[in-house]
C-alpha positions as CSV (number, residue, x, y, z in Angstrom):
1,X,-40.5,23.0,14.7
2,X,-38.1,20.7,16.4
3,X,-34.6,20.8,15.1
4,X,-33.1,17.2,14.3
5,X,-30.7,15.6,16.3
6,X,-27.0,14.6,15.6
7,X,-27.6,11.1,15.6
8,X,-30.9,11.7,13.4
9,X,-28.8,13.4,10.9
10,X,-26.3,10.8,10.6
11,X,-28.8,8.2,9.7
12,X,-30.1,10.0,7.1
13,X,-27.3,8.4,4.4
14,X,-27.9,4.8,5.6
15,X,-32.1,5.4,5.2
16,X,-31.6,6.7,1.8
17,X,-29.2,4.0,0.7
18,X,-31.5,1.3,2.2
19,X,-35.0,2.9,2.2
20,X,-36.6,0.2,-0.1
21,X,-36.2,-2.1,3.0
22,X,-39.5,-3.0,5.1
23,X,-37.8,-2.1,9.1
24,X,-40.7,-3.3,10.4
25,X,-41.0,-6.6,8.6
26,X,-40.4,-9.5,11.3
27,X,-37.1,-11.1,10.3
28,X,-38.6,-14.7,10.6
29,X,-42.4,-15.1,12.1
30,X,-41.7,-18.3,13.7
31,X,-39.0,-17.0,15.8
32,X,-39.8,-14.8,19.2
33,X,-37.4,-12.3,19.6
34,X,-37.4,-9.3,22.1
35,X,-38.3,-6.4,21.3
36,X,-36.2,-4.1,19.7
37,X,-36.7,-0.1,18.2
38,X,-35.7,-0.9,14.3
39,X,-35.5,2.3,11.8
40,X,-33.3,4.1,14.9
41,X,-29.8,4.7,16.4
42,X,-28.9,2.5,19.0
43,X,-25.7,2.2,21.0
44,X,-24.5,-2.0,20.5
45,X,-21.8,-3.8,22.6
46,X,-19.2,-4.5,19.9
47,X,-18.4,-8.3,21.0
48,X,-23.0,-8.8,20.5
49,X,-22.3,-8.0,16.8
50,X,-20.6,-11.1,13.8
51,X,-19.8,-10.9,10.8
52,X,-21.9,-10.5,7.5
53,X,-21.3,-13.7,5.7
54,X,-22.2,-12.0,2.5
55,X,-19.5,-9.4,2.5
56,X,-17.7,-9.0,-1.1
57,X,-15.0,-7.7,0.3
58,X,-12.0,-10.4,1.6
59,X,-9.0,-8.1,2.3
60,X,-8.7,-5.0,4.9
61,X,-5.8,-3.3,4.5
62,X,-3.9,-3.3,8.1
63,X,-2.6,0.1,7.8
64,X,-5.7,2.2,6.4
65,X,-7.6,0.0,9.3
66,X,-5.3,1.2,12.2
67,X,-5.7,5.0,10.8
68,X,-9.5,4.5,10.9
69,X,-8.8,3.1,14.5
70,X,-6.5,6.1,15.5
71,X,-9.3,8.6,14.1
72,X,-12.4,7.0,16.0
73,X,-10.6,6.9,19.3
74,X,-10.4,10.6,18.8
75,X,-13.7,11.7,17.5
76,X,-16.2,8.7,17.6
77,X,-17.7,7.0,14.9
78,X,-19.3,9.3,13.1
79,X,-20.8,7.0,10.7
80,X,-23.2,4.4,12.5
81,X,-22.8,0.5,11.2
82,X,-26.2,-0.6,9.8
83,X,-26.8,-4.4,11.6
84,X,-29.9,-7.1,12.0
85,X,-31.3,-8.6,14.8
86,X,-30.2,-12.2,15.2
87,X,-31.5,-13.1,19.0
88,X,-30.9,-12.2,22.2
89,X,-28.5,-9.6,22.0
90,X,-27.0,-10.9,19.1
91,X,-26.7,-8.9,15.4
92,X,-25.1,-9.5,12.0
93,X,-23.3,-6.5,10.2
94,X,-25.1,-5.1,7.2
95,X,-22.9,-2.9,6.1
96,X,-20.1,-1.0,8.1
97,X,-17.1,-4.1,8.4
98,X,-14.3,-1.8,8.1
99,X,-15.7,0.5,10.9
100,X,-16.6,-2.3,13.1
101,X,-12.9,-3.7,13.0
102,X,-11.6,-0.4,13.4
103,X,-14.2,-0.2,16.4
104,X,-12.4,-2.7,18.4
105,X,-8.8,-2.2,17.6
106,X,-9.2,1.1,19.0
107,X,-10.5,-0.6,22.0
108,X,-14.3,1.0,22.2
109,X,-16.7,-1.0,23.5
110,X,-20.1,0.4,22.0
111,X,-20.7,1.1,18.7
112,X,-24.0,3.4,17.1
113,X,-25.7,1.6,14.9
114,X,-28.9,1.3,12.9
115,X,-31.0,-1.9,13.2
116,X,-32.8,-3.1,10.2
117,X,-35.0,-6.3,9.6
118,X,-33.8,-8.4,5.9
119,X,-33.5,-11.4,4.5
120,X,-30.5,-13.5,3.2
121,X,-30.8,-11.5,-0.1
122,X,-30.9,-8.1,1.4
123,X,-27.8,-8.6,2.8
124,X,-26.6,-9.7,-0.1
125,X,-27.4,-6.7,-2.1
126,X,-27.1,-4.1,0.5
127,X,-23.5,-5.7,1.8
128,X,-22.5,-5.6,-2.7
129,X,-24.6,-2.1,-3.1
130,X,-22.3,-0.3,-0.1
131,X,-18.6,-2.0,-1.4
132,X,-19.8,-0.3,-4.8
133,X,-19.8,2.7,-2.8
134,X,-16.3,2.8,-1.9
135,X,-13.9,4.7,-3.9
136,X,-10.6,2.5,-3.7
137,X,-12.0,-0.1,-5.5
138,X,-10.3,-0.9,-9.5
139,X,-12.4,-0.8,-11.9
140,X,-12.4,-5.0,-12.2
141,X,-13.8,-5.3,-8.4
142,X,-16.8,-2.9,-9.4
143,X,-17.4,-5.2,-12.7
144,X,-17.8,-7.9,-10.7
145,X,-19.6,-6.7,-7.7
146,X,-22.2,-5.3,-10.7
147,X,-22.3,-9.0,-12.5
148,X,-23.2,-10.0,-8.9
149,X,-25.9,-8.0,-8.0
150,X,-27.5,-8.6,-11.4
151,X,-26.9,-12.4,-11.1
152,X,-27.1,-13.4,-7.3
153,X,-30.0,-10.3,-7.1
154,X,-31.7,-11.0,-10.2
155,X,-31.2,-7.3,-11.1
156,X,-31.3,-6.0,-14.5
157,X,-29.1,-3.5,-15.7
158,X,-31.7,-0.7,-15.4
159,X,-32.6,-2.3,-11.9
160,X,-29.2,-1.9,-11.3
161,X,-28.4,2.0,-12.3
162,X,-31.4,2.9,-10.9
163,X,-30.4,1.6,-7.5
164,X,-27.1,2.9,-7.9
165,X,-27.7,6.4,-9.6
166,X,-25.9,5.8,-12.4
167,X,-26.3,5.7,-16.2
168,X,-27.0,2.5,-17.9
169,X,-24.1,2.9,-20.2
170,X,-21.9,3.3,-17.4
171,X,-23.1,0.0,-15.9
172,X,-22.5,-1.9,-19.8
173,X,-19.2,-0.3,-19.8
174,X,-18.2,-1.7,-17.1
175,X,-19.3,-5.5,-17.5
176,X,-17.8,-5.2,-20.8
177,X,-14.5,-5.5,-18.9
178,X,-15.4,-8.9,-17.8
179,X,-15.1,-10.1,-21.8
180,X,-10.9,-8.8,-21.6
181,X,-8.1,-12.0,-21.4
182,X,-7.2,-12.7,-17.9
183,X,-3.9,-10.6,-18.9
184,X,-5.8,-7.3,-19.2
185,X,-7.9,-8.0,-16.6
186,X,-5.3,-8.4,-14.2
187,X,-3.2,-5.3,-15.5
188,X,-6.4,-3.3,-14.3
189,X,-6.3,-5.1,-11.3
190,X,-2.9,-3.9,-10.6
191,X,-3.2,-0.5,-12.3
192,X,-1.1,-1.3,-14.4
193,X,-3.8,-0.2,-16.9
194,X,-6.7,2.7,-16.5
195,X,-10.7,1.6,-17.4
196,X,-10.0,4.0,-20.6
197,X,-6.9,1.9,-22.4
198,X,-9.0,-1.4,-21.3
199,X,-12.2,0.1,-23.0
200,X,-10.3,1.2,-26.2
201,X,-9.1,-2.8,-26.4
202,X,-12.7,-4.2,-26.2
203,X,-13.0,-2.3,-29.3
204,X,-11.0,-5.6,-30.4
205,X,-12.6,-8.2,-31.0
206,X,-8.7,-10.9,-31.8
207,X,-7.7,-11.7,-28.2
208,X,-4.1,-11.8,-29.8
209,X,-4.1,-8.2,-31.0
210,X,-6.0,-7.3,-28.0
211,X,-2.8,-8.9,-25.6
212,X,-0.2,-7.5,-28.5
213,X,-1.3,-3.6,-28.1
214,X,-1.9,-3.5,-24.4
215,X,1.6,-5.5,-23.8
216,X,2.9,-2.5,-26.3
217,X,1.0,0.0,-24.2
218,X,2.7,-1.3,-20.7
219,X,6.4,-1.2,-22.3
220,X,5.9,2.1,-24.0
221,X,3.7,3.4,-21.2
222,X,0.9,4.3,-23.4
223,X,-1.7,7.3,-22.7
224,X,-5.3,6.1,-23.3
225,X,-4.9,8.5,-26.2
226,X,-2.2,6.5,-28.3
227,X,-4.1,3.1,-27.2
228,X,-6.9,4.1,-29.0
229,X,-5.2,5.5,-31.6
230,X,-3.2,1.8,-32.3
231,X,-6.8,0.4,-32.3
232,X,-8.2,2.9,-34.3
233,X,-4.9,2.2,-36.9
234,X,-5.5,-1.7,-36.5
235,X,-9.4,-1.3,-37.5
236,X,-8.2,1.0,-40.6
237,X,-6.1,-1.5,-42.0
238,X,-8.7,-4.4,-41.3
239,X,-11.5,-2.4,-43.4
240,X,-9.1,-2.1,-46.1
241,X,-8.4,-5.3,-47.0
242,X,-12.0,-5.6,-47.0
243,X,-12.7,-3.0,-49.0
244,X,-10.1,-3.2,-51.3
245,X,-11.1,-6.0,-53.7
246,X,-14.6,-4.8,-54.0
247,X,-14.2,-1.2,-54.8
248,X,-10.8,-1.9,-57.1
249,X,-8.3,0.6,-57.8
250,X,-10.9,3.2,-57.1
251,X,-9.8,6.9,-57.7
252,X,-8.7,9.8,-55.0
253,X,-11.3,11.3,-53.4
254,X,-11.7,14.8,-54.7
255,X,-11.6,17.6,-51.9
256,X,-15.8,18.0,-51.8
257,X,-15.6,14.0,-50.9
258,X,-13.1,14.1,-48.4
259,X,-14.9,17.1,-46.4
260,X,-18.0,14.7,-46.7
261,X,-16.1,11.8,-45.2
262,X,-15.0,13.8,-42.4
263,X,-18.3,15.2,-41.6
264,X,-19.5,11.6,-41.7
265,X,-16.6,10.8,-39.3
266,X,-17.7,13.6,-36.7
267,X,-21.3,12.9,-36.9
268,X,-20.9,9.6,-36.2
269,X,-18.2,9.2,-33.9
270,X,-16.4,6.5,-35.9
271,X,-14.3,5.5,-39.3
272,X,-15.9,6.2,-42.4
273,X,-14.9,5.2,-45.5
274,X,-16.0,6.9,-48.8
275,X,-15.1,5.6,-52.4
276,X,-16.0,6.4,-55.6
277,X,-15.3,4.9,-59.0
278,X,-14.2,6.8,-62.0
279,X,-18.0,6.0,-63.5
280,X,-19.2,7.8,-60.5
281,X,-20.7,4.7,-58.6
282,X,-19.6,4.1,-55.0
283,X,-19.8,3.0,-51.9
284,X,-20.0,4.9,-47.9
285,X,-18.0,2.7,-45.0
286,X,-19.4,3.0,-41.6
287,X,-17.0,0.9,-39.2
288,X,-18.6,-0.5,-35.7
289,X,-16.6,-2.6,-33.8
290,X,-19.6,-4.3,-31.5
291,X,-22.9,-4.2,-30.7
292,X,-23.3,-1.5,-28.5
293,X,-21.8,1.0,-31.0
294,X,-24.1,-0.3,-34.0
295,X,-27.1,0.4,-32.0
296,X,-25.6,4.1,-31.3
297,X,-25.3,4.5,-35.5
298,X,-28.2,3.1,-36.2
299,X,-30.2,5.5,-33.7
300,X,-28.8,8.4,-34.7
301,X,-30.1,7.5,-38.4
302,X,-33.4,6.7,-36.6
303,X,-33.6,3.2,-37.8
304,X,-36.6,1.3,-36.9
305,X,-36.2,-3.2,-37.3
């Protein structure tokens, strides 16, 4: 059997990430262009290659870019850029910006990279898909990079985890962060925050209390833990005043009722609220604070609309 080359190897990532691409689609049938091995590894003159006009990302971070620069001087790149065929040695990044930049400020000439066939919308996803991919973003960027692809890709959410690997409660989670104020928002932006305090505020649904605990959270410097404890506090005292003048000055809960409300509490994962009248008659509290978690109780009671 004939062992795999380097350069094989390292295109194995890029073929996985964009395997649901046709390679050996024509770009566009009414143009004549030369012809080119597509689905391989192919040394590029850095000044043949532009820009992807569909990159997400705006900002490169000067220093991170010279250390990129430093370390493919030394060793290479070790990760090929994936490109399309425009013309006549001309191509158009994919994916691989940072590398490309980095490429030429450490004065390199050629660059390996894989050459694909897509479309305008391709490039749209694979340029969002690969950003996704990179772990400095906050947890706003990947929000919006996900409402993208779903909008500008007409991708569902379950399109959308499945191209990704991820869960489709990870995905909701984290479009949910695109309902916060501006303020919030921007605190996550700026780390101000983590994903967890923000996710215990859309709990929330008052923009004013929402603002009021997390501007408590930044002067105090809050754990997620004592964020979603103040919500938790906040939603007690809401139910209350709801419960109050329909259950009445109702009596205290014996010890047999409280270790049933807790049980409740644990099964469910949320506030429950048990009362019982001194003629026996009552009333069990289950407290959701959006949709998503009322679909969660109502499937663990196996209810059917």
């Amino acid at each position: 059997m004939a062992k795999t080359s380097k350069k094989d190897a390292l295109g194995q990532g890029i073929k996985a990430l964009l395997g649901n691409i046709d390679i050996e689609s024509d770009i566009n049938p009414a143009r004549s262009l030369p012809t080119v091995t597509t689905g391989s590894i192919t040394e590029i003159p850095v000044e043949q290659i532009t820009p992807n006009p569909f990159q997400p990302r705006i900002e490169f971070d000067v220093e991170k870019l010279q250390e990129l620069a430093d370390s493919i001087y030394i060793h290479g790149v070790i990760q090929p850029i994936t490109v399309r065929l425009l013309g006549h040695n001309e191509y158009q990044l994919i994916a691989g910006e940072r590398r490309w930049r980095a490429t030429q400020l450490a004065g390199m000439e050629q660059i390996p990279a894989y050459i694909r066939t897509a479309d305008d919308q391709q490039m749209l996803e694979m340029a969002l898909i690969e950003n996704i991919q990179r772990e400095d973003l906050n947890p706003m960027e990947v929000a919006l990079n996900y409402q993208r692809l779903i909008s500008e890709c007409s991708l569902t959410q379950n399109d959308l985890a499945v191209r990704l690997g991820k869960g489709r409660t990870t995905i909701t989670n984290f479009l949910r962060l695109l309902k916060l104020p501006p303020d919030i928002q921007a605190g996550l932006k700026s780390q101000k925050i983590a994903m967890g305090h923000a996710r215990a505020l859309i709990e929330i649904a008052e923009v004013d209390v929402q603002l009021s605990i997390y501007q408590q959270a930044i002067a105090q410097e809050w754990s997620v833990r004592q964020v979603e404890n103040a919500v938790r506090l906040w939603r007690e005292s809401q139910q209350r005043s709801l419960v109050a003048p329909i259950v009445g000055n109702a009596p205290e809960l014996s010890v047999h009722l409280r270790k049933v409300q807790n049980n409740l509490e644990q099964h469910f994962g949320t506030k429950v609220q048990l009362r019982q009248s001194s003629d026996g008659k009552g009333q069990i509290n289950i407290n959701f604070a959006s949709n998503e978690e009322l679909n969660r109780i109502l499937d663990m009671m196996n209810y059917e609309s």
